[in-house]
C-alpha positions, 0 to 999 in steps of 0.5 A: 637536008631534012633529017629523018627519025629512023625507027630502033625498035618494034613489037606487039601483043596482039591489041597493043604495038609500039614503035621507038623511034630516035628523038630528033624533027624527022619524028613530026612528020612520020606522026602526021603521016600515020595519024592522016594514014589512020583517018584521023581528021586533017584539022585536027593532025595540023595541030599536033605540034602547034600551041599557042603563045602569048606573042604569036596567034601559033608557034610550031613546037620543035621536039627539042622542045617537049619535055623528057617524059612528057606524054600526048595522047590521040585517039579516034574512034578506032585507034588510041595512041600514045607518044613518050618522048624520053631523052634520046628516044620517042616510043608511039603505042598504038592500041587498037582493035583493027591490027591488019589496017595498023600493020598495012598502014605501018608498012608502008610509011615505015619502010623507008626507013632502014632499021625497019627493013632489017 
């Protein structure tokens, strides 16, 4: 069964909104989804969580495997994101201009997910 990383926290101020989710792989597949939502090119999404290794041309990174504290950051020409993993949780800082896009966008992939429905 594939787990999922259910969303614990939201907030905004207006050009800043940030999301913490809980720290476990169900995290990859929500960031694809918005960063493909977000019209970041397709090519370049397939890579966030492919780096290269020594004995293989690619290996996909598990996120037990980022480092607590580590930061990765993405940015097209309309939003800029941020993403902490910290140790039990992964906070995405989205920045932006076009919040309504934002919003539309981030209800419909979060609300599958219960704590966003409370």
């Amino acid at each position: 069964m594939k787990k999922k990383s259910y969303l614990i926290e939201i907030g905004n101020d207006g050009f800043k909104h940030w999301y913490t989710f809980e720290r476990n792989e169900g995290f990859k597949e929500i960031l694809t989804n918005l960063l493909l939502s977000l019209k970041f090119k397709k090519d370049y999404v397939d890579t966030v969580f492919v780096s290269e290794n020594q004995h293989t041309d690619e290996i996909t990174e598990k996120i037990s495997d980022i480092v607590v504290e580590h930061v990765r950051f993405y940015s097209n020409d309309k939003f800029n994101i941020e993403v902490f993993y910290g140790t039990k949780s992964i906070i995405l800082i989205v920045r932006t201009k076009f919040r309504k896009l934002l919003v539309k966008v981030a209800e419909k992939l979060f609300k599958t997910y219960p704590e966003f429905e409370k």
